[in-house]
N, C-alpha and C positions, 0 to 999 in steps of 0.2 A: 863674260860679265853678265849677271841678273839685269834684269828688266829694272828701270826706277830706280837705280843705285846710286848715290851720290858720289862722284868718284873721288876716291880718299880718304872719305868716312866709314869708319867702321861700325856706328850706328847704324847704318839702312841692312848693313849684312848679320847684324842681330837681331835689327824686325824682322826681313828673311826667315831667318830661325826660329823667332817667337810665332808668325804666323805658323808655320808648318807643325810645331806642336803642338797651336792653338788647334789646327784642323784634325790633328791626331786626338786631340781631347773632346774633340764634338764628336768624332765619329765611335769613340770608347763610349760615349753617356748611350748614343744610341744602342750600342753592343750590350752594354748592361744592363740598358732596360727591358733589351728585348728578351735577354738570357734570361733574369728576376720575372719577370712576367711569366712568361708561357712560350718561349720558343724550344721546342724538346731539340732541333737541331745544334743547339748552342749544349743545352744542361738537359741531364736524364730528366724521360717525364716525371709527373706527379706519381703516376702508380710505382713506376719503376725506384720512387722514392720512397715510396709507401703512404702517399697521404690521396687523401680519397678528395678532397677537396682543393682549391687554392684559398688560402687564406693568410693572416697576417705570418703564424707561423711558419708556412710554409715558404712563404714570400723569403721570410727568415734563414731558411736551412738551403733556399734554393743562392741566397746571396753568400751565406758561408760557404756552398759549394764553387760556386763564381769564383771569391776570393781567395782560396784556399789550393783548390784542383785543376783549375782551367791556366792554361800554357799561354794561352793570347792575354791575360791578366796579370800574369806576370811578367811578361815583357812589358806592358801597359803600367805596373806600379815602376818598373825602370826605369822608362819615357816619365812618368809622373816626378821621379827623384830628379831626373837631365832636366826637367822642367824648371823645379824649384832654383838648384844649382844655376841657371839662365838669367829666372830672375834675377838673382842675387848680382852676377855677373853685369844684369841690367842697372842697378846703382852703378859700378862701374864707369858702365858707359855713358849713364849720365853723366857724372862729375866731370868725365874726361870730355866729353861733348859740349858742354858748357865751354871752356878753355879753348877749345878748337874751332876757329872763326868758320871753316867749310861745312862744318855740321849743325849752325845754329838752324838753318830750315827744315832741319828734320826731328828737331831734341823735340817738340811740340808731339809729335808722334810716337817717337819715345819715352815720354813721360807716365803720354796718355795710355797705351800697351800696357808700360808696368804696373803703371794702376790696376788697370783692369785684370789685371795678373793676379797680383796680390788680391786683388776681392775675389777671384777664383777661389786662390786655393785657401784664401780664411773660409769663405760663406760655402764652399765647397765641402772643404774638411769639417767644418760644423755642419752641413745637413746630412752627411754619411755618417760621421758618430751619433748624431740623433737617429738615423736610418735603423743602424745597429743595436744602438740603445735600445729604441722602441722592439724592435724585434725580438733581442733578445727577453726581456721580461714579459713579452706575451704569453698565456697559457696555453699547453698544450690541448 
């Protein structure tokens, strides 16, 4: 049995779950920052890219490559899809949690999870399309 479990509630073994993604998506933002920035161990350098500078462009073509070519990214947009999918799963277990007298000590914690879920991946997915956006109509 996990640690904290309420026993017979299947709410505590879906925060379980949400935590462990959650930790897999902090530790992705740092992965990407550091590839998009300047880690050449992550993404070919600058030169090897052909740009003489770092700049917004660059910033730009360094996150298409991110997106596009990198193998730890694309397991990460997977995890990102199992995440949403979770969510969703999370109404779920509210509804059913509500109903179920053993789980009302915990719904509090799952409410407050989902929430913060969803403001992930709305506020989330709106600063990466901005990210993109801005990048791409930058000029060469």
């Amino acid at each position: 049995d996990a640690p904290n479990v309420v026993k017979g509630c299947q709410s505590s073994y879906w925060l379980l779950v949400f935590w462990i993604l959650c930790v897999i998506n902090i530790v992705a933002a740092f992965y990407m920052a550091l590839a998009v920035e300047r880690d050449d161990n992550i993404l070919p350098s600058h030169a090897e890219q052909g740009m003489a500078n770092f700049d917004a462009y660059g910033g730009a073509s360094r996150m298409k490559q991110l997106f596009c070519y990198d193998g730890w990214m694309a397991a990460y947009i997977l995890i990102v899809c199992g995440f949403f999918v979770w969510l969703m799963l999370g109404v779920g277990v509210m509804i059913r949690g509500n109903e179920d007298d053993d789980c009302k000590e915990i719904m509090s914690a799952v409410v407050l999870a989902s929430a913060f879920g969803w403001a992930f991946v709305s506020i989330g997915g709106c600063a990466l399309c901005c990210s993109v956006c801005c990048g791409a109509f930058q000029k060469k």
